[in-house]
C-alpha positions as CSV (number, residue, x, y, z in Angstrom):
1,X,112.8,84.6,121.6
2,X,114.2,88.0,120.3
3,X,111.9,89.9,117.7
4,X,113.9,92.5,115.2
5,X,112.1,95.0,117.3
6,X,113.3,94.2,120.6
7,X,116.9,93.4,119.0
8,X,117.2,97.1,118.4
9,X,115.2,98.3,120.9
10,X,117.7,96.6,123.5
11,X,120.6,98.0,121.3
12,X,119.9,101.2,121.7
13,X,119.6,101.4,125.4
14,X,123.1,99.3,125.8
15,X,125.8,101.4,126.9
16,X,129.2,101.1,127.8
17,X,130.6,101.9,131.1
18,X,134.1,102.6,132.4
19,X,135.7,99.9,134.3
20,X,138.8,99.6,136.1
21,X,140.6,96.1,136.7
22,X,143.5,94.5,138.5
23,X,145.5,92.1,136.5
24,X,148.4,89.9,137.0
25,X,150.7,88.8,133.9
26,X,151.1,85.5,134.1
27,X,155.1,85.3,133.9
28,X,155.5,82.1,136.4
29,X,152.2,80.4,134.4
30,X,152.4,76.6,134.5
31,X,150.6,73.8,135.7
32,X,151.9,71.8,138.3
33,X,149.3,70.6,140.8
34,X,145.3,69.5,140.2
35,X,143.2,71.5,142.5
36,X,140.4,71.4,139.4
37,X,138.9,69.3,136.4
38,X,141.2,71.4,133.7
39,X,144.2,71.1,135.6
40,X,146.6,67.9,134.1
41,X,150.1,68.5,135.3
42,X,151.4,66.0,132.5
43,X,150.3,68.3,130.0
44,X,152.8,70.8,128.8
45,X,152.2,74.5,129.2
46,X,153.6,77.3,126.9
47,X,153.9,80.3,129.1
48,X,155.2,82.5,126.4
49,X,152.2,81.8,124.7
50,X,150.0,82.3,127.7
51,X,151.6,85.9,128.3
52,X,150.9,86.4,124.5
53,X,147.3,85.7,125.3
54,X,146.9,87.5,128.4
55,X,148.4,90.7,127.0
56,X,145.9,90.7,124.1
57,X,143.3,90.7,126.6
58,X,145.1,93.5,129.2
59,X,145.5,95.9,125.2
60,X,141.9,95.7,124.3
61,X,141.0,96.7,127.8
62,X,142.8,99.7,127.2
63,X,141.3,100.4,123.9
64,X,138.3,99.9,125.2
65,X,138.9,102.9,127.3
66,X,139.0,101.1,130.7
67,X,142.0,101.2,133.3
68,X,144.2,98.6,134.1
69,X,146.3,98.3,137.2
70,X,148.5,95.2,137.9
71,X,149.7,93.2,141.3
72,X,153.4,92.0,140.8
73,X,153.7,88.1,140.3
74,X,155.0,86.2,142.4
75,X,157.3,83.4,141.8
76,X,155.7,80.3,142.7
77,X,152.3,81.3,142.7
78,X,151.4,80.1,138.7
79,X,147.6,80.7,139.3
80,X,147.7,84.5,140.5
81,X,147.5,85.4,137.1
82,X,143.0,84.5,137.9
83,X,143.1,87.8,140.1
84,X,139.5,87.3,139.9
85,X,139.6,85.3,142.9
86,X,142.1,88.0,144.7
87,X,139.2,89.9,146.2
88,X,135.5,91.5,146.1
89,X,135.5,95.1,146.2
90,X,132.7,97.1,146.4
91,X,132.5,101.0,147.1
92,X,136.3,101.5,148.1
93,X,136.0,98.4,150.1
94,X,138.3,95.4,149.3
95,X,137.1,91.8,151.0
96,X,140.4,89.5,150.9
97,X,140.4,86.0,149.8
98,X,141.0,82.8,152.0
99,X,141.9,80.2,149.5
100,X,140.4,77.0,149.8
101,X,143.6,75.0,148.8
102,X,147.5,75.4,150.2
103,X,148.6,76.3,147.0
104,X,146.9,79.3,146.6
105,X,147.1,80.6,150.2
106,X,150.3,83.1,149.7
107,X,148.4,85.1,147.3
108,X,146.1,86.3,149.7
109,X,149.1,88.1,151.5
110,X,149.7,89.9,148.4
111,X,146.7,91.1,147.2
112,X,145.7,92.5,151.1
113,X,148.7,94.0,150.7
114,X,147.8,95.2,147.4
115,X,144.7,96.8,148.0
116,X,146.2,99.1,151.5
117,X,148.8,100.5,149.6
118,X,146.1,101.5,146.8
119,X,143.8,103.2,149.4
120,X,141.2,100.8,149.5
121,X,139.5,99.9,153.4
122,X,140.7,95.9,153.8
123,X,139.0,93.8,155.4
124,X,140.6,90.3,156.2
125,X,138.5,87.4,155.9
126,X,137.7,85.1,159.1
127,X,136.0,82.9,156.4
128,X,136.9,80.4,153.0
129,X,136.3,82.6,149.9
130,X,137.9,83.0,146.9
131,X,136.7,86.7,146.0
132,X,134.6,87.7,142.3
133,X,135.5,84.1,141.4
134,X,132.2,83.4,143.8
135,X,130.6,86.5,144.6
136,X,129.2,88.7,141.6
137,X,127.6,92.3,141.6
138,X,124.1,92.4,140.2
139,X,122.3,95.6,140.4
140,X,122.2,96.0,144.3
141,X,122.2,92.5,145.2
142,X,125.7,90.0,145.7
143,X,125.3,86.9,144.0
144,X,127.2,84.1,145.8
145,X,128.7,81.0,144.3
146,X,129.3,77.8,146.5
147,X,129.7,74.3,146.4
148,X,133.3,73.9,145.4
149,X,135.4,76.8,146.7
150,X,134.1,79.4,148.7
151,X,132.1,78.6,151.8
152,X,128.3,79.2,152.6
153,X,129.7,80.8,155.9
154,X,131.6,83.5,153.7
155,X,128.4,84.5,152.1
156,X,127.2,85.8,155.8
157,X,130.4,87.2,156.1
158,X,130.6,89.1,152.9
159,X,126.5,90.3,153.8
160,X,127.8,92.0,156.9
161,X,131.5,93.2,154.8
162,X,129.4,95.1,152.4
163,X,125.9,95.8,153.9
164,X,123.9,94.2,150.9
165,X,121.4,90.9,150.2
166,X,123.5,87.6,149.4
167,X,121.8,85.3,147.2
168,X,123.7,82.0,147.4
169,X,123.4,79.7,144.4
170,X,125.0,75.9,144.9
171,X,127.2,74.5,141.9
172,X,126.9,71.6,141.3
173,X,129.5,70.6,138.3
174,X,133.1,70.3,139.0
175,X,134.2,71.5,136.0
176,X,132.2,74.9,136.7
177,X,133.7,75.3,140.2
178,X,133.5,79.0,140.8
179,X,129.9,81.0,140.1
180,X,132.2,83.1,137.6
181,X,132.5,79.9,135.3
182,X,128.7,79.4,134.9
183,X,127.4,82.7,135.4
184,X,128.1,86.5,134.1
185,X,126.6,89.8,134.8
186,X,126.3,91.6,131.4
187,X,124.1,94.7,133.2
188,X,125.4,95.2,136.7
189,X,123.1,98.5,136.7
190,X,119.9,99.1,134.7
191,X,116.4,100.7,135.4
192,X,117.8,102.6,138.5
193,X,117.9,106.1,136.8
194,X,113.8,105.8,136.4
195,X,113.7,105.4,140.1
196,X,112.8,102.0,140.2
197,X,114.6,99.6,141.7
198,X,118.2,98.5,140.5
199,X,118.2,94.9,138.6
200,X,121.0,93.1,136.4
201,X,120.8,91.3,133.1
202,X,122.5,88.3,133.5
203,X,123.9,85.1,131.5
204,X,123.7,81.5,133.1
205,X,124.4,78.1,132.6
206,X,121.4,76.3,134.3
207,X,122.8,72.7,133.9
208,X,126.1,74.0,136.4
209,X,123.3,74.8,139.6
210,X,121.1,72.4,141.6
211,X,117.2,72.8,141.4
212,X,116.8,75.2,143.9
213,X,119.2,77.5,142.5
214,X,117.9,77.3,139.5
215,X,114.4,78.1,140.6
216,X,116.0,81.0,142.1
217,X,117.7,82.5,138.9
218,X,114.6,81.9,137.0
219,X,112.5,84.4,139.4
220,X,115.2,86.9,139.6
221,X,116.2,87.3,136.2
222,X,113.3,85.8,133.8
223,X,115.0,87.7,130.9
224,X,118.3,86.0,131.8
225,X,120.2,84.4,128.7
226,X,120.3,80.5,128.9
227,X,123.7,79.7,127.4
228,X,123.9,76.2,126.2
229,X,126.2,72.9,127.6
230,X,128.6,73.6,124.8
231,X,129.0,77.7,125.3
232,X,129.4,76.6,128.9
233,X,132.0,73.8,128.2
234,X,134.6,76.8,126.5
235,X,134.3,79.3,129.2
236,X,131.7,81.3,127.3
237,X,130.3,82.5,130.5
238,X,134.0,83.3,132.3
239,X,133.4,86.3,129.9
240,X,133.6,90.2,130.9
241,X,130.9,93.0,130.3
242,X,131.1,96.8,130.7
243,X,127.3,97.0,129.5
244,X,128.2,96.8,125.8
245,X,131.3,95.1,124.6
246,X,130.9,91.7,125.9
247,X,134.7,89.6,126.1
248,X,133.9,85.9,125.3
249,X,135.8,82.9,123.9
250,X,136.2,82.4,120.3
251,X,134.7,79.0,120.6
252,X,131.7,80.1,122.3
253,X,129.7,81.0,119.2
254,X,126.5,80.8,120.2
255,X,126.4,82.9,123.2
256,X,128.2,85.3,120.5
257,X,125.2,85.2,118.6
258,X,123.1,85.3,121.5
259,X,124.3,88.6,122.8
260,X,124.4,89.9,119.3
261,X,120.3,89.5,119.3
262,X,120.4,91.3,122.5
263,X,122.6,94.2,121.7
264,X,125.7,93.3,123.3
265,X,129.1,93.7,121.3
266,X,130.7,90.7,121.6
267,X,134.9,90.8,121.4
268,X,136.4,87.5,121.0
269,X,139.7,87.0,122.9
270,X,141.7,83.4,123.4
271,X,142.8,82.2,126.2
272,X,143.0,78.8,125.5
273,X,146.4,78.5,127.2
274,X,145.0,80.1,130.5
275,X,142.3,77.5,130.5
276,X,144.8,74.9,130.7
277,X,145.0,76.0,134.2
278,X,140.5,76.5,134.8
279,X,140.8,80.5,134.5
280,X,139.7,82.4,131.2
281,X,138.7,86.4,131.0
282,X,136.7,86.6,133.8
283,X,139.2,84.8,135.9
284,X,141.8,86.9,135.0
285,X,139.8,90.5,135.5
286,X,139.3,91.6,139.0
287,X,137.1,94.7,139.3
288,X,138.0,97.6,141.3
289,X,135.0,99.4,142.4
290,X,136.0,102.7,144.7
291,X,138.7,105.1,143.5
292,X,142.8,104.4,144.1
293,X,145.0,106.6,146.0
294,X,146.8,108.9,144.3
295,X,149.8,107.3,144.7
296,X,147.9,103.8,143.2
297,X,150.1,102.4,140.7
298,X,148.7,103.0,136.9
Protein backbone atom coordinates (compact mmCIF):
# COMPACT_ATOMS: atom_id res chain seq x y z
CA UNK A 1 0.00 0.00 0.00
CA UNK A 2 1.22 3.50 -1.03
CA UNK A 3 2.13 5.94 1.91
CA UNK A 4 1.85 9.95 0.97
CA UNK A 5 5.54 9.63 1.26
CA UNK A 6 6.29 7.17 -1.24
CA UNK A 7 3.45 8.74 -3.53
CA UNK A 8 5.66 11.68 -3.98
CA UNK A 9 8.81 10.18 -3.55
CA UNK A 10 7.96 7.96 -6.70
CA UNK A 11 6.64 11.19 -8.45
CA UNK A 12 9.49 12.79 -8.39
CA UNK A 13 11.77 10.31 -9.84
CA UNK A 14 9.07 9.55 -12.83
CA UNK A 15 10.22 10.92 -15.99
CA UNK A 16 9.15 10.94 -19.36
CA UNK A 17 11.01 9.54 -22.23
CA UNK A 18 10.82 10.06 -26.02
CA UNK A 19 9.26 7.39 -27.93
CA UNK A 20 8.85 6.77 -31.48
CA UNK A 21 5.94 4.47 -32.85
CA UNK A 22 4.56 2.94 -36.02
CA UNK A 23 0.90 3.24 -36.53
CA UNK A 24 -1.55 2.20 -39.10
CA UNK A 25 -5.01 4.31 -39.58
CA UNK A 26 -7.45 2.07 -39.58
CA UNK A 27 -9.33 3.11 -42.97
CA UNK A 28 -10.39 -0.61 -44.12
CA UNK A 29 -11.48 -1.29 -40.03
CA UNK A 30 -14.26 -3.80 -39.81
CA UNK A 31 -14.99 -6.93 -38.43
CA UNK A 32 -15.49 -9.77 -40.47
CA UNK A 33 -14.07 -13.03 -39.16
CA UNK A 34 -13.67 -14.39 -35.21
CA UNK A 35 -10.07 -15.25 -34.66
CA UNK A 36 -10.72 -13.93 -30.80
CA UNK A 37 -13.35 -13.54 -27.86
CA UNK A 38 -14.22 -9.70 -28.87
CA UNK A 39 -14.53 -10.37 -32.37
CA UNK A 40 -18.61 -10.84 -33.37
CA UNK A 41 -18.90 -10.35 -37.09
CA UNK A 42 -22.81 -9.68 -36.65
CA UNK A 43 -22.10 -6.76 -34.83
CA UNK A 44 -21.88 -3.62 -36.83
CA UNK A 45 -18.67 -1.59 -36.90
CA UNK A 46 -18.46 2.28 -37.50
CA UNK A 47 -15.09 2.83 -39.10
CA UNK A 48 -15.50 6.57 -39.26
CA UNK A 49 -15.84 6.44 -35.71
CA UNK A 50 -12.89 4.11 -35.33
CA UNK A 51 -10.59 6.51 -37.37
CA UNK A 52 -11.99 9.25 -35.13
CA UNK A 53 -10.63 7.32 -32.19
CA UNK A 54 -7.49 6.19 -33.54
CA UNK A 55 -6.49 9.75 -34.58
CA UNK A 56 -7.15 11.10 -31.04
CA UNK A 57 -4.72 8.70 -29.97
CA UNK A 58 -1.91 9.17 -33.11
CA UNK A 59 -2.50 13.70 -31.84
CA UNK A 60 -1.78 13.19 -28.31
CA UNK A 61 1.31 11.15 -29.20
CA UNK A 62 2.41 14.08 -30.88
CA UNK A 63 1.76 16.47 -28.18
CA UNK A 64 3.27 14.46 -26.05
CA UNK A 65 6.41 15.10 -27.91
CA UNK A 66 6.89 11.58 -29.30
CA UNK A 67 7.21 10.64 -33.20
CA UNK A 68 4.87 8.89 -35.13
CA UNK A 69 5.57 7.09 -38.43
CA UNK A 70 2.80 5.20 -40.25
CA UNK A 71 2.77 1.80 -42.58
CA UNK A 72 0.10 2.30 -45.44
CA UNK A 73 -3.09 0.15 -45.05
CA UNK A 74 -3.92 -2.21 -46.89
CA UNK A 75 -7.17 -3.05 -48.34
CA UNK A 76 -8.31 -6.22 -46.89
CA UNK A 77 -6.22 -6.44 -44.02
CA UNK A 78 -9.04 -4.62 -41.28
CA UNK A 79 -6.71 -5.72 -38.25
CA UNK A 80 -3.31 -3.98 -39.43
CA UNK A 81 -4.46 -1.07 -37.74
CA UNK A 82 -2.90 -3.40 -34.06
CA UNK A 83 0.70 -2.75 -35.56
CA UNK A 84 1.65 -3.87 -32.21
CA UNK A 85 1.69 -7.29 -33.43
CA UNK A 86 3.79 -6.08 -36.79
CA UNK A 87 7.10 -6.67 -35.19
CA UNK A 88 9.69 -6.50 -32.14
CA UNK A 89 12.41 -4.16 -32.63
CA UNK A 90 15.09 -3.75 -30.44
CA UNK A 91 18.47 -1.72 -31.08
CA UNK A 92 17.82 -1.02 -34.97
CA UNK A 93 16.76 -4.60 -35.18
CA UNK A 94 13.28 -5.40 -36.49
CA UNK A 95 12.00 -9.31 -35.82
CA UNK A 96 8.96 -9.86 -38.30
CA UNK A 97 5.73 -11.41 -37.37
CA UNK A 98 4.35 -14.97 -38.54
CA UNK A 99 0.74 -14.68 -37.88
CA UNK A 100 -0.84 -17.45 -36.23
CA UNK A 101 -4.16 -17.12 -38.39
CA UNK A 102 -4.60 -16.84 -42.44
CA UNK A 103 -6.18 -13.70 -42.11
CA UNK A 104 -3.48 -11.93 -40.78
CA UNK A 105 -0.63 -13.57 -42.77
CA UNK A 106 -0.31 -10.66 -45.65
CA UNK A 107 0.58 -8.12 -43.12
CA UNK A 108 3.65 -9.66 -42.43
CA UNK A 109 4.81 -8.94 -46.15
CA UNK A 110 4.19 -5.32 -45.45
CA UNK A 111 5.64 -4.57 -42.37
CA UNK A 112 9.17 -6.62 -43.49
CA UNK A 113 8.90 -4.52 -46.14
CA UNK A 114 8.38 -1.69 -43.95
CA UNK A 115 11.01 -1.88 -41.69
CA UNK A 116 14.01 -2.34 -44.94
CA UNK A 117 13.03 0.63 -46.49
CA UNK A 118 13.27 2.51 -42.97
CA UNK A 119 16.87 1.24 -42.41
CA UNK A 120 16.16 -1.22 -39.83
CA UNK A 121 18.32 -4.92 -39.97
CA UNK A 122 15.07 -7.55 -40.74
CA UNK A 123 15.18 -10.52 -39.67
CA UNK A 124 12.42 -12.96 -41.06
CA UNK A 125 10.90 -15.30 -38.72
CA UNK A 126 11.27 -19.19 -39.18
CA UNK A 127 8.81 -19.26 -36.15
CA UNK A 128 4.78 -18.31 -35.05
CA UNK A 129 4.90 -14.83 -33.36
CA UNK A 130 2.93 -12.04 -33.48
CA UNK A 131 5.62 -9.23 -32.51
CA UNK A 132 5.17 -6.65 -29.08
CA UNK A 133 1.61 -8.16 -29.00
CA UNK A 134 3.75 -11.15 -27.09
CA UNK A 135 7.10 -10.02 -26.46
CA UNK A 136 7.58 -6.86 -24.13
CA UNK A 137 10.93 -4.92 -23.17
CA UNK A 138 11.58 -4.87 -19.47
CA UNK A 139 14.72 -3.34 -18.32
CA UNK A 140 17.21 -5.82 -20.12
CA UNK A 141 15.15 -8.75 -20.07
CA UNK A 142 12.19 -9.80 -23.06
CA UNK A 143 9.13 -10.84 -21.51
CA UNK A 144 7.28 -13.43 -23.69
CA UNK A 145 3.65 -14.00 -23.97
CA UNK A 146 2.26 -17.59 -25.07
CA UNK A 147 -0.57 -19.69 -24.95
CA UNK A 148 -2.80 -18.23 -27.63
CA UNK A 149 -0.80 -16.76 -30.47
CA UNK A 150 2.77 -16.70 -30.46
CA UNK A 151 4.65 -20.02 -30.08
CA UNK A 152 7.05 -21.12 -27.22
CA UNK A 153 9.52 -22.01 -30.11
CA UNK A 154 9.48 -18.15 -31.09
CA UNK A 155 10.68 -17.26 -27.68
CA UNK A 156 14.08 -19.31 -28.53
CA UNK A 157 14.02 -17.67 -31.58
CA UNK A 158 13.58 -14.10 -30.61
CA UNK A 159 16.57 -15.12 -27.52
CA UNK A 160 19.06 -15.75 -30.33
CA UNK A 161 17.37 -12.53 -32.74
CA UNK A 162 18.22 -10.11 -30.10
CA UNK A 163 20.90 -11.68 -27.74
CA UNK A 164 18.83 -11.11 -24.42
CA UNK A 165 17.03 -13.52 -21.46
CA UNK A 166 13.35 -14.55 -22.55
CA UNK A 167 11.06 -15.06 -19.68
CA UNK A 168 8.02 -16.86 -21.04
CA UNK A 169 4.81 -16.38 -19.15
CA UNK A 170 1.66 -18.79 -20.31
CA UNK A 171 -1.89 -17.03 -20.71
CA UNK A 172 -4.24 -18.69 -19.78
CA UNK A 173 -7.64 -16.55 -20.59
CA UNK A 174 -8.89 -16.22 -24.05
CA UNK A 175 -10.11 -13.07 -23.82
CA UNK A 176 -6.44 -11.87 -22.83
CA UNK A 177 -4.82 -13.62 -25.76
CA UNK A 178 -1.65 -11.67 -26.31
CA UNK A 179 0.82 -10.81 -23.08
CA UNK A 180 0.09 -6.98 -24.23
CA UNK A 181 -3.64 -7.50 -23.10
CA UNK A 182 -2.69 -8.55 -19.45
CA UNK A 183 0.48 -7.08 -18.92
CA UNK A 184 2.25 -3.46 -19.46
CA UNK A 185 5.65 -2.15 -18.87
CA UNK A 186 5.30 1.38 -17.25
CA UNK A 187 9.42 1.59 -16.51
CA UNK A 188 11.16 -0.15 -19.35
CA UNK A 189 14.55 1.41 -17.81
CA UNK A 190 15.05 2.34 -14.09
CA UNK A 191 18.01 1.98 -11.48
CA UNK A 192 20.62 1.49 -14.39
CA UNK A 193 22.15 4.98 -14.17
CA UNK A 194 23.34 3.96 -10.30
CA UNK A 195 25.14 1.15 -11.88
CA UNK A 196 23.04 -1.51 -10.69
CA UNK A 197 21.42 -3.61 -12.70
CA UNK A 198 18.54 -2.58 -15.13
CA UNK A 199 14.81 -3.62 -13.84
CA UNK A 200 11.22 -2.52 -15.05
CA UNK A 201 8.12 -1.43 -13.17
CA UNK A 202 5.52 -3.31 -14.51
CA UNK A 203 1.45 -3.72 -14.36
CA UNK A 204 -0.22 -7.23 -14.49
CA UNK A 205 -3.36 -8.93 -14.46
CA UNK A 206 -2.49 -12.12 -12.36
CA UNK A 207 -5.88 -13.85 -12.98
CA UNK A 208 -4.85 -13.90 -17.16
CA UNK A 209 -1.41 -16.36 -16.28
CA UNK A 210 -1.19 -19.90 -14.91
CA UNK A 211 0.53 -20.51 -11.47
CA UNK A 212 3.81 -20.85 -12.55
CA UNK A 213 3.79 -17.66 -14.29
CA UNK A 214 2.45 -15.99 -11.78
CA UNK A 215 5.07 -17.26 -9.28
CA UNK A 216 7.41 -15.89 -11.76
CA UNK A 217 6.06 -12.19 -11.94
CA UNK A 218 5.80 -12.12 -8.37
CA UNK A 219 9.78 -12.64 -7.83
CA UNK A 220 10.69 -10.41 -10.65
CA UNK A 221 8.72 -7.54 -10.09
CA UNK A 222 7.47 -7.64 -6.19
CA UNK A 223 6.54 -3.95 -6.58
CA UNK A 224 4.50 -4.79 -9.76
CA UNK A 225 0.88 -3.12 -9.70
CA UNK A 226 -1.95 -5.89 -9.40
CA UNK A 227 -4.72 -4.41 -11.68
CA UNK A 228 -8.03 -5.85 -10.87
CA UNK A 229 -10.52 -8.44 -13.11
CA UNK A 230 -12.56 -5.34 -14.01
CA UNK A 231 -9.42 -2.89 -15.05
CA UNK A 232 -8.35 -6.00 -17.01
CA UNK A 233 -11.89 -6.71 -18.54
CA UNK A 234 -11.56 -2.86 -20.47
CA UNK A 235 -8.15 -3.08 -21.75
CA UNK A 236 -6.68 -1.18 -18.83
CA UNK A 237 -3.49 -2.96 -19.23
CA UNK A 238 -3.38 -2.66 -23.44
CA UNK A 239 -2.23 0.85 -22.13
CA UNK A 240 1.12 2.72 -23.27
CA UNK A 241 3.89 4.32 -20.99
CA UNK A 242 6.81 6.54 -21.83
CA UNK A 243 7.83 6.57 -18.03
CA UNK A 244 5.23 9.22 -17.04
CA UNK A 245 2.13 9.74 -18.97
CA UNK A 246 0.45 6.49 -18.81
CA UNK A 247 -2.41 6.03 -22.03
CA UNK A 248 -5.33 3.85 -20.48
CA UNK A 249 -9.02 3.33 -21.16
CA UNK A 250 -11.53 5.59 -19.75
CA UNK A 251 -13.31 2.77 -18.14
CA UNK A 252 -10.35 1.55 -16.41
CA UNK A 253 -10.63 3.74 -13.33
CA UNK A 254 -8.90 2.02 -10.96
CA UNK A 255 -5.68 1.34 -12.58
CA UNK A 256 -6.18 5.32 -13.18
CA UNK A 257 -6.12 5.76 -9.66
CA UNK A 258 -3.58 3.23 -9.11
CA UNK A 259 -0.91 4.88 -11.20
CA UNK A 260 -1.92 8.22 -9.89
CA UNK A 261 -0.59 6.82 -6.18
CA UNK A 262 2.45 5.84 -8.00
CA UNK A 263 3.29 8.87 -9.88
CA UNK A 264 2.30 7.99 -13.24
CA UNK A 265 0.09 10.54 -15.35
CA UNK A 266 -2.55 8.73 -16.60
CA UNK A 267 -4.20 10.11 -20.18
CA UNK A 268 -7.44 8.61 -20.91
CA UNK A 269 -8.10 7.80 -24.63
CA UNK A 270 -11.27 5.60 -26.14
CA UNK A 271 -11.02 3.20 -28.26
CA UNK A 272 -13.98 1.38 -27.68
CA UNK A 273 -14.54 0.98 -31.43
CA UNK A 274 -11.05 -0.60 -31.89
CA UNK A 275 -11.90 -3.15 -29.19
CA UNK A 276 -14.70 -4.34 -31.15
CA UNK A 277 -11.98 -5.92 -33.04
CA UNK A 278 -9.61 -7.21 -29.45
CA UNK A 279 -6.92 -4.33 -30.03
CA UNK A 280 -6.89 -1.09 -27.84
CA UNK A 281 -3.62 1.50 -27.36
CA UNK A 282 -1.16 -0.90 -26.87
CA UNK A 283 -2.37 -2.87 -29.85
CA UNK A 284 -2.28 -0.09 -31.98
CA UNK A 285 1.47 1.39 -30.93
CA UNK A 286 4.32 -0.46 -32.14
CA UNK A 287 7.65 0.81 -30.76
CA UNK A 288 10.55 1.58 -32.86
CA UNK A 289 13.64 1.21 -30.89
CA UNK A 290 17.00 2.08 -33.25
CA UNK A 291 17.03 5.20 -35.39
CA UNK A 292 15.22 5.38 -39.18
CA UNK A 293 17.01 6.09 -42.34
CA UNK A 294 17.07 9.34 -43.43
CA UNK A 295 14.93 8.82 -45.99
CA UNK A 296 12.29 7.05 -43.20
CA UNK A 297 9.01 8.46 -43.85
CA UNK A 298 7.89 11.09 -40.97
Amino acid sequence: MSTPETTLSAAATRTAQHRRYLMCRPEHFTVSYKINPWMEPAKPTDTAKAIAQWQKLYDLYLELGHEVELIEPLAGYPDMVYTANGGFLIDNRAYVPKFYFEQRAGEAPAFAEWFRANGFDTVEPEEVNEGEGDFLLAGDTILAGTGFRSAGDSHREVAEVFGREVVTLTLIDPRFYHLDTALTVLDPVIGAENGGPEKANIAYLPGAFDDASRAILEERFPDAILVSDEDGAVFGLNSASDGYNVIISPRATGFEKQLRERGYNPITVDLSELLLGGGGIKCCTLELRGALSESGAK
